[in-house]
C-alpha positions as CSV (number, residue, x, y, z in Angstrom):
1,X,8.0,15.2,-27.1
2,X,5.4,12.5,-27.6
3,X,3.6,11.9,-30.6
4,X,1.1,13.8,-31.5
5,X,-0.9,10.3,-32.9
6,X,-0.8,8.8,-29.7
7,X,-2.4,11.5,-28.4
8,X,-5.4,11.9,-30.7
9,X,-6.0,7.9,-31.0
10,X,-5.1,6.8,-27.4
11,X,-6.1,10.6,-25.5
12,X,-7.4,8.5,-22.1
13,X,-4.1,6.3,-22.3
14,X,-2.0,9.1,-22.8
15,X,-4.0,11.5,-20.1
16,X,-4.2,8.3,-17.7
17,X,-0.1,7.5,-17.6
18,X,0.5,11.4,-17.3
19,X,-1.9,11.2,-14.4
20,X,1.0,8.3,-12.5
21,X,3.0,11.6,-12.6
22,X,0.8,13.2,-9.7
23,X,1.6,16.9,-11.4
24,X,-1.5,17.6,-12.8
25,X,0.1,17.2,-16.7
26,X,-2.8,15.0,-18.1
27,X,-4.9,19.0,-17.9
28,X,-2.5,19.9,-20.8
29,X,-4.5,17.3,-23.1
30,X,-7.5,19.0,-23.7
31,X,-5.8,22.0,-24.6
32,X,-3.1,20.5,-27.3
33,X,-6.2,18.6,-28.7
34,X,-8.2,21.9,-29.4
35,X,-5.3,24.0,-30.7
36,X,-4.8,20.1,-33.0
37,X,-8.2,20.4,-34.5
38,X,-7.9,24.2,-35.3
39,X,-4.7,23.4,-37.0
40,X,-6.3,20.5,-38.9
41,X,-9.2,22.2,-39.8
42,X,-7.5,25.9,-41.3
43,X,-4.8,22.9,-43.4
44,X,-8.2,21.2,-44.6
45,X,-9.5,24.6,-45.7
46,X,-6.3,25.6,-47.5
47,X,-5.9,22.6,-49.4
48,X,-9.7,23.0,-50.5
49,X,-9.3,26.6,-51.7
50,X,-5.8,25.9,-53.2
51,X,-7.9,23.1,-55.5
52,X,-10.7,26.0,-55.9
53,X,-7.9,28.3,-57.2
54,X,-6.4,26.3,-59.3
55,X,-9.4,24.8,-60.9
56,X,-10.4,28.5,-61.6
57,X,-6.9,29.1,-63.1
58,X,-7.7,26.2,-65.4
59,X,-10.6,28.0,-66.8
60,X,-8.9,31.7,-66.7
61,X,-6.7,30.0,-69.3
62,X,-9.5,28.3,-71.3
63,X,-11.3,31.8,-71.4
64,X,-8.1,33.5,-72.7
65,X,-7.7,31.0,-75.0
66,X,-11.7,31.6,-76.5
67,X,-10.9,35.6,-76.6
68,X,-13.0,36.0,-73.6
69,X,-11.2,38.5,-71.9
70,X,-13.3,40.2,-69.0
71,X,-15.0,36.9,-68.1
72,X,-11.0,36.2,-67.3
73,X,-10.3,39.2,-65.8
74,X,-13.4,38.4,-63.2
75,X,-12.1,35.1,-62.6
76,X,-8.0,36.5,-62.4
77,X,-10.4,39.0,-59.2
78,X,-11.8,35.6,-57.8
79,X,-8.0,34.0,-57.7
80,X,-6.8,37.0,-55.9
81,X,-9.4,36.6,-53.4
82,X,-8.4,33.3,-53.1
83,X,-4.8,34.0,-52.5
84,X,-5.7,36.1,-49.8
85,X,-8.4,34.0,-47.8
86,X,-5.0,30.9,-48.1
87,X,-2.3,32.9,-46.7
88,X,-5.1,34.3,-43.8
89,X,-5.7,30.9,-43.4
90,X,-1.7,29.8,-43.7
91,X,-1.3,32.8,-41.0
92,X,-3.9,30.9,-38.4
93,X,-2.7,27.5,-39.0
94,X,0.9,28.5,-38.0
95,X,-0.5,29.9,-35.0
96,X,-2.6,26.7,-34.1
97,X,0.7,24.8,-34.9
98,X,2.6,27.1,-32.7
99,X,0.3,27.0,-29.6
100,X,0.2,22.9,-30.1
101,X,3.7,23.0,-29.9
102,X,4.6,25.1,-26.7
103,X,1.6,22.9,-24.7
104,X,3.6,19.7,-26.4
105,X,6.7,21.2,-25.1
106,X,5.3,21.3,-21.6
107,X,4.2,17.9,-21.4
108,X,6.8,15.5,-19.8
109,X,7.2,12.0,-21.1
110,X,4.8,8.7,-20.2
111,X,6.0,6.8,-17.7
112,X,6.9,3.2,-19.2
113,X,4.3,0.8,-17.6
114,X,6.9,-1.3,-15.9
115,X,7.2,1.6,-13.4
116,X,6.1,1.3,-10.0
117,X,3.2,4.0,-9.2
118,X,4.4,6.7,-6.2
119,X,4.4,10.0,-5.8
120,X,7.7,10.8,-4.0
121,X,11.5,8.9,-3.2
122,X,9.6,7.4,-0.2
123,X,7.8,5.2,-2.7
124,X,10.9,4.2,-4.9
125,X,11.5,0.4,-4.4
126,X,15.3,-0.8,-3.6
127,X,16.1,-3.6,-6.3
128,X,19.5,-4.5,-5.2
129,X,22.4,-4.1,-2.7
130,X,25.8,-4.2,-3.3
131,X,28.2,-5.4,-0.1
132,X,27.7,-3.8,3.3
133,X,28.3,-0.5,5.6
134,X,31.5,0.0,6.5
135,X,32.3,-0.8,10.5
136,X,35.0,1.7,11.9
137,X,36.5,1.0,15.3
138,X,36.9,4.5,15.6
139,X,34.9,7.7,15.4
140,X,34.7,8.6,11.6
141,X,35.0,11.9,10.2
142,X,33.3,13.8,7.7
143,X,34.6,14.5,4.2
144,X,34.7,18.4,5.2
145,X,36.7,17.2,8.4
146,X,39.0,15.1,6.2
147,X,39.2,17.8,3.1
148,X,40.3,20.5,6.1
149,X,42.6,17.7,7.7
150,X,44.4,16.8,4.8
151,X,43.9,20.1,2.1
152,X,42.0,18.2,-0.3
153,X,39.8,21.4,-0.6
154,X,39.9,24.5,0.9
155,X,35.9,25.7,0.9
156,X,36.8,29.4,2.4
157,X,38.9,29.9,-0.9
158,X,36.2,28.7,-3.3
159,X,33.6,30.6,-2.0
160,X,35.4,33.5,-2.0
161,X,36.1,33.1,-5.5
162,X,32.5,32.3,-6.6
163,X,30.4,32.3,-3.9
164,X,28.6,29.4,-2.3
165,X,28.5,26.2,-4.1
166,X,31.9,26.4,-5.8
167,X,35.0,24.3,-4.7
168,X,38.3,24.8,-4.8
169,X,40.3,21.6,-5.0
170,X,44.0,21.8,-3.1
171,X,47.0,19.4,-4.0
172,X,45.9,15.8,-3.4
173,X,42.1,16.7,-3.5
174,X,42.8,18.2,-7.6
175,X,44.7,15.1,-8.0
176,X,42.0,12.5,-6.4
177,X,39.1,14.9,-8.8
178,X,42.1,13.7,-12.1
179,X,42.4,10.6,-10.8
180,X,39.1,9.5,-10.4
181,X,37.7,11.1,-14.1
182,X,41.3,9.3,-16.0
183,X,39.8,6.1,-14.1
184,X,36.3,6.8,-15.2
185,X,36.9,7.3,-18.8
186,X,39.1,4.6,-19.1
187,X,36.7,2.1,-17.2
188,X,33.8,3.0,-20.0
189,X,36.0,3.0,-22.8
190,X,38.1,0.2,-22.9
191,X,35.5,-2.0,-21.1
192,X,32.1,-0.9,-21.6
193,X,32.4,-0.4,-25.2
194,X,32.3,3.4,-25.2
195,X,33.4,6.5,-27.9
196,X,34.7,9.1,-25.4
197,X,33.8,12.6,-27.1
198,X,34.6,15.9,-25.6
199,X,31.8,18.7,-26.3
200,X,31.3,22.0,-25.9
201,X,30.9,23.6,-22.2
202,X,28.4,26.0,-23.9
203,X,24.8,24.9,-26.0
204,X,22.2,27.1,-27.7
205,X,18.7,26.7,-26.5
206,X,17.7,24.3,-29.3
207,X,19.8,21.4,-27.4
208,X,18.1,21.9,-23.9
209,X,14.8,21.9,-25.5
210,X,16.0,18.6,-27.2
211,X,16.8,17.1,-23.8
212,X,13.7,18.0,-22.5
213,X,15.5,20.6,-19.6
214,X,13.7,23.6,-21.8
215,X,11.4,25.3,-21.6
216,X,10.1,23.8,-17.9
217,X,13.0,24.3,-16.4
218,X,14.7,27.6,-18.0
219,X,14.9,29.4,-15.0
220,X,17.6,26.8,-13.4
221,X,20.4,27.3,-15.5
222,X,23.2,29.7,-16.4
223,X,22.9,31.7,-19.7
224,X,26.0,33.4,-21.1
225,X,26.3,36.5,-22.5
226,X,29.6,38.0,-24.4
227,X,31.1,40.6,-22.1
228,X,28.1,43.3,-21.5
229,X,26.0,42.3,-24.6
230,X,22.9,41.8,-22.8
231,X,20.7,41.1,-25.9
232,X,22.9,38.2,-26.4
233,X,22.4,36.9,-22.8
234,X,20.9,33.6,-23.3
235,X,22.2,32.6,-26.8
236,X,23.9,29.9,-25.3
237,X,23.5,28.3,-21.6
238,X,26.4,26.8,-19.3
239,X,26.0,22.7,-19.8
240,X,24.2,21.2,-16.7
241,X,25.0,18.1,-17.9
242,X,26.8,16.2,-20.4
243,X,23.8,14.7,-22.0
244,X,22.8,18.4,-23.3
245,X,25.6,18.5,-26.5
246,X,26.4,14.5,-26.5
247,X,22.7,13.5,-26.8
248,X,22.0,16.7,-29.2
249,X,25.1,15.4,-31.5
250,X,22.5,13.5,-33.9
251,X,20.2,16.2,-33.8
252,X,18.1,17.1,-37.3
253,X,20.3,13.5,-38.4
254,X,19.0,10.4,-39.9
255,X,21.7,7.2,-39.2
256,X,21.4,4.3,-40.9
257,X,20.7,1.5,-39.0
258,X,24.0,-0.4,-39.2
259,X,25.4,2.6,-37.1
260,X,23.3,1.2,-34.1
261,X,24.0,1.2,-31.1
262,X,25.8,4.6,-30.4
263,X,27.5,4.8,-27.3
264,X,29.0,8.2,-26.0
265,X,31.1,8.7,-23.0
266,X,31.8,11.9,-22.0
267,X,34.1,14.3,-19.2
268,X,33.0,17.6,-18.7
269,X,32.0,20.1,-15.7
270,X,28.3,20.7,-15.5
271,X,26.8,24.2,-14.0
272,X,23.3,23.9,-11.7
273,X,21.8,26.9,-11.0
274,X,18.9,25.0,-9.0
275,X,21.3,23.6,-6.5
276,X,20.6,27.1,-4.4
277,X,17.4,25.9,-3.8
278,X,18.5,23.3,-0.9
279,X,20.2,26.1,0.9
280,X,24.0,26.3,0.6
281,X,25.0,28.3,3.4
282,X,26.4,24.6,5.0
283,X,30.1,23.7,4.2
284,X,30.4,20.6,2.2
285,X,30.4,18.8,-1.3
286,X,26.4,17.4,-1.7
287,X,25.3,20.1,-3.4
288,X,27.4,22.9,-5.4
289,X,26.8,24.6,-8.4
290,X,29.8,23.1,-10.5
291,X,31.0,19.8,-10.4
292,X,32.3,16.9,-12.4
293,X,30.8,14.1,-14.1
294,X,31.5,11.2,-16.5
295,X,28.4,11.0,-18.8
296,X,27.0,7.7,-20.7
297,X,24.8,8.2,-23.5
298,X,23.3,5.4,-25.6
299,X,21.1,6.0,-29.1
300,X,19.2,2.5,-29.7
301,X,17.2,0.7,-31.7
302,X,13.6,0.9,-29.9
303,X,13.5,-3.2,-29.6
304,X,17.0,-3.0,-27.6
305,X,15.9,0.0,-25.6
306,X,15.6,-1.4,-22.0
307,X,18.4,-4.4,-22.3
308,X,20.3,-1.4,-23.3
309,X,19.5,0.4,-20.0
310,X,20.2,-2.6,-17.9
311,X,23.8,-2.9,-19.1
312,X,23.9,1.1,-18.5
313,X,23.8,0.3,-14.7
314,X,25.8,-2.3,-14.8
315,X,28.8,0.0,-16.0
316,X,27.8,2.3,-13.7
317,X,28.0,-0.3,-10.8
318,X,31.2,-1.6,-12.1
319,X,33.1,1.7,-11.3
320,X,31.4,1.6,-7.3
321,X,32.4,-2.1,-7.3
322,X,35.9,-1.6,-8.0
323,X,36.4,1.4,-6.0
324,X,35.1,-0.7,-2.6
325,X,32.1,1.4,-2.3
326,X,28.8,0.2,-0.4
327,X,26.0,0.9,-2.7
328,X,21.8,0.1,-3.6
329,X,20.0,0.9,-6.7
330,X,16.5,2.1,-6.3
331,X,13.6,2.2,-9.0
332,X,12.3,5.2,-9.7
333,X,8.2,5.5,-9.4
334,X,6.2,7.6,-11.7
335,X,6.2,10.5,-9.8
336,X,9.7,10.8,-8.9
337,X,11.0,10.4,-12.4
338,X,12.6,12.9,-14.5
339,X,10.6,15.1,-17.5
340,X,12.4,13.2,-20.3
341,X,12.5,9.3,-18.6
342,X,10.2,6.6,-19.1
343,X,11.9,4.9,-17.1
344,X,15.0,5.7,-14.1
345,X,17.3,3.7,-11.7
346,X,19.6,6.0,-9.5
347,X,22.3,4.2,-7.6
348,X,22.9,5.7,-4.8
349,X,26.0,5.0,-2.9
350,X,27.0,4.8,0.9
351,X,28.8,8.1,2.4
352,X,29.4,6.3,6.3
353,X,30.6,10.2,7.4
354,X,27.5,11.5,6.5
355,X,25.4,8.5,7.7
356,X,23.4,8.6,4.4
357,X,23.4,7.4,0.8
358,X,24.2,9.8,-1.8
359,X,22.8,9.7,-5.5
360,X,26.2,9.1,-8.0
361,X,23.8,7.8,-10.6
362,X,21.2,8.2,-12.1
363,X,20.6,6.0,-15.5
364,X,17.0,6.7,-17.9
365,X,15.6,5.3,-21.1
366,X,13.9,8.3,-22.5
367,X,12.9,5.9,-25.3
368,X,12.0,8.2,-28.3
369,X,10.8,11.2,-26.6
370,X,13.9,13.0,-26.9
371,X,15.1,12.1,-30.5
372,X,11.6,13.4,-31.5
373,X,12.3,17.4,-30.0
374,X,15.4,16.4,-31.6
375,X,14.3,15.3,-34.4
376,X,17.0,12.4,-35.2
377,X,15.6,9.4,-36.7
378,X,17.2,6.1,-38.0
379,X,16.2,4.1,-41.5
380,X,15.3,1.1,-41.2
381,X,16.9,-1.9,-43.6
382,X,13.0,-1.7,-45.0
383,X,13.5,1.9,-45.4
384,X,11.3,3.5,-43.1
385,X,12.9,6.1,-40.8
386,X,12.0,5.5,-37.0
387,X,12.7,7.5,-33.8
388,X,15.4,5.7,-31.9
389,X,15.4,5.7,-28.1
390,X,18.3,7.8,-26.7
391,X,19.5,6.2,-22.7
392,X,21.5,8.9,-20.7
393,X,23.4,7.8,-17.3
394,X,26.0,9.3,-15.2
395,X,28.8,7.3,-15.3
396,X,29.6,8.8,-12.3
397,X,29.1,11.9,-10.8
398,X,31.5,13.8,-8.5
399,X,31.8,15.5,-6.0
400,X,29.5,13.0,-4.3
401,X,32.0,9.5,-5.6
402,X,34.2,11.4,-3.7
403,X,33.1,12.2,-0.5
404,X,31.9,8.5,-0.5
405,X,35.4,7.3,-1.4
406,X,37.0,9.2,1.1
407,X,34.6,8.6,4.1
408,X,34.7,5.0,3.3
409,X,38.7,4.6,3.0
410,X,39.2,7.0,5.7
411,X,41.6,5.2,8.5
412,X,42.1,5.8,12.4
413,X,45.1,8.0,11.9
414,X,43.5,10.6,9.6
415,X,44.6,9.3,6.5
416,X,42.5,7.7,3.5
417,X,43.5,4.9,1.8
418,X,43.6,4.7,-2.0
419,X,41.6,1.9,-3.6
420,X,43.8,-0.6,-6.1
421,X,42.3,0.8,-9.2
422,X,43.2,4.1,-8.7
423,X,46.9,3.6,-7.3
424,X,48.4,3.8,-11.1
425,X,46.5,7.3,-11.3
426,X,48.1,8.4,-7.9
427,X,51.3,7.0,-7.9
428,X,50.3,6.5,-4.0
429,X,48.3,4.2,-2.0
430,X,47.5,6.8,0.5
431,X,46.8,10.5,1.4
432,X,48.7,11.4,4.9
């Protein structure tokens, strides 16, 4: 969340880079500011009557000690009066706190000033290109042509399984799905400088509202429940991403400095509920409900934050660069940016069957707006404890890397060729 000092000393800042967003969050100012000044005002209050009470407890004990009984019984009745007008007052200051909190909750982070002003992916600017479209001297096909053709995944199976939006990967399509994670990891570990972890599939609420993906956006994920326990429906929530438990594993910590930078890298499945939303009755792999993604997570000093984010890409780019995969990355503007970022590049790579690029990537500083929901700090070597910035990237995502990779290495008689890098992984340098 963002701090609650920037907000009261710098409101028209604050209000004015809220504004960049074009979602009308800037209104929630005005409203966190009141419920502030109540707060402050029922502490002041307290802390005046708890030095009224126990000033008067000073003299109840000076009139005991002079024999003056009832004048100390009145002023034992004025204590108890006392007591009851602090925890009243305790009782409204927790409620000021509490509504401050749920509007502070709401409010998304600033975008960093460095990012371009927009208001949709039509006014993200491209930065960079990486090699060219691919030129076939035949008619390609698409990767649900090629996934039929060759029984890389059979989608009638899938969906009758789960419904729409689930796959079911078939013989060389399960091992392409291995292949490409084994290559992934090992990429990001042993030359990118990364701690591979493997977290839980399942997260109480606390670490989505850390991440910033509750409470705004509760309604697009999949809670669990125990067999028919309803009441205990939502205890814990699917993993839409990896970042939910990796970023969440310094949660409530404070690191020492020497233990920066932390770098996470992390396989798991993630589980979109708001994927329906684009309509999934059409076959294909763009948007499903489950899929697969290496995760990159980075938890920085705040002076390293955005050299830190550049070198992020860069490892994403390195796994599309090996794999011979047309690509761009495009700059984010302020109001096409996600809740948590300050500040977003998504790489988007080529998919020739499609005739369209496909996000893979999408790589954010959230600076310290996440470590504070989280409440994870670092000391400093001067001792004071700091919020760090926590990065997130995807490091990549599938199923998209591989409907690029096989409508790019697709060949005139059906088959798709394997790029070098993942030949040790296949044992093959071909599907047929």
């Amino acid at each position: 969340m963002l701090d609650i000092k920037l907000i009261r000393e710098k409101t028209d800042f604050v209000r004015a880079r809220l504004a960049t967003r074009g979602a009308g969050d800037e209104l929630l100012i005005d409203g966190i500011l009141l419920a502030d000044e109540q707060r402050r005002k029922f502490l002041a209050e307290v802390e005046s009557l708890k030095s009224q009470r126990n000033r008067v407890s000073k003299e109840i004990g000076a009139l005991m000690g002079q024999k003056k009984i009832a004048e100390a019984e009145a002023k034992k009745s004025e204590t108890r009066e006392l007591g009851d007008k602090i925890t009243e007052l305790d009782k409204l200051a927790a409620k000021a706190d509490a509504d401050r909190d749920v509007l502070m909750l709401r409010l998304p982070n600033l975008p960093n000033e460095a990012v371009p002003l927009g208001k949709t992916a039509e006014d993200n600017p491209e930065i960079r290109v990486h090699g060219a479209k691919v030129n076939f001297d035949f008619k390609p096909k698409s990767h649900v042509e090629l996934c039929d053709t060759l029984k890389l995944v059979d989608f009638a199976r899938g969906a009758k399984l789960s419904g729409s939006g689930f796959l079911l990967y078939t013989n060389w399509g399960a091992r392409l799905e291995r292949a490409l994670i084994q290559f992934l990891l090992d990429l990001h570990i042993t030359e990118h400088d990364y701690t591979e972890v493997s977290p839980p599939l399942m997260v109480g609420e606390q670490c989505l509202v850390g991440v910033g993906q509750f409470p705004k956006f509760k309604d697009q994920y999949y809670g669990v429940a125990e067999g028919d326990d309803a009441a205990n429906l939502g205890k814990l929530y699917l993993i839409p991403t990896a970042e939910t438990p990796v970023a969440n594993i310094h949660r409530e910590e404070i690191l020492a400095e020497k233990q920066l930078p932390i770098r996470y890298c992390a396989y798991t499945p993630c589980f979109r509920g708001e994927a329906g939303a684009a309509g999934l009755g059409t076959r294909g792999m763009i948007r499903v409900h489950q899929f697969d993604k290496v995760e990159l997570i980075k938890i920085v000093k705040p002076e390293t934050g955005y050299d830190e984010l550049e070198k992020m890409v860069a490892n994403a780019e390195k796994v599309l660069q090996l794999l011979g995969l047309h690509y761009r990355v495009i700059l984010l503007c302020t109001g096409d940016m996600g809740f948590g970022s300050a500040k977003t590049y998504d790489i988007e790579v080529w998919a020739p069957g499609q005739g369209s690029y496909l996000e893979v990537s999408s790589c954010s500083n959230c600076e310290d707006f996440q470590s504070r929901r989280m409440n994870m700090r670092f000391k400093s070597e001067s001792g004071e404890n700091k919020f760090p910035h926590i990065l997130n990237g995807s490091g990549t995502a599938l199923a998209r890397l591989f409907v690029a990779l096989i409508e790019t290495h697709q060949q005139a008689d059906g088959s798709v060729k394997i790029p070098a890098p993942l030949q040790p992984y296949l044992k093959t340098d071909r599907i047929v």
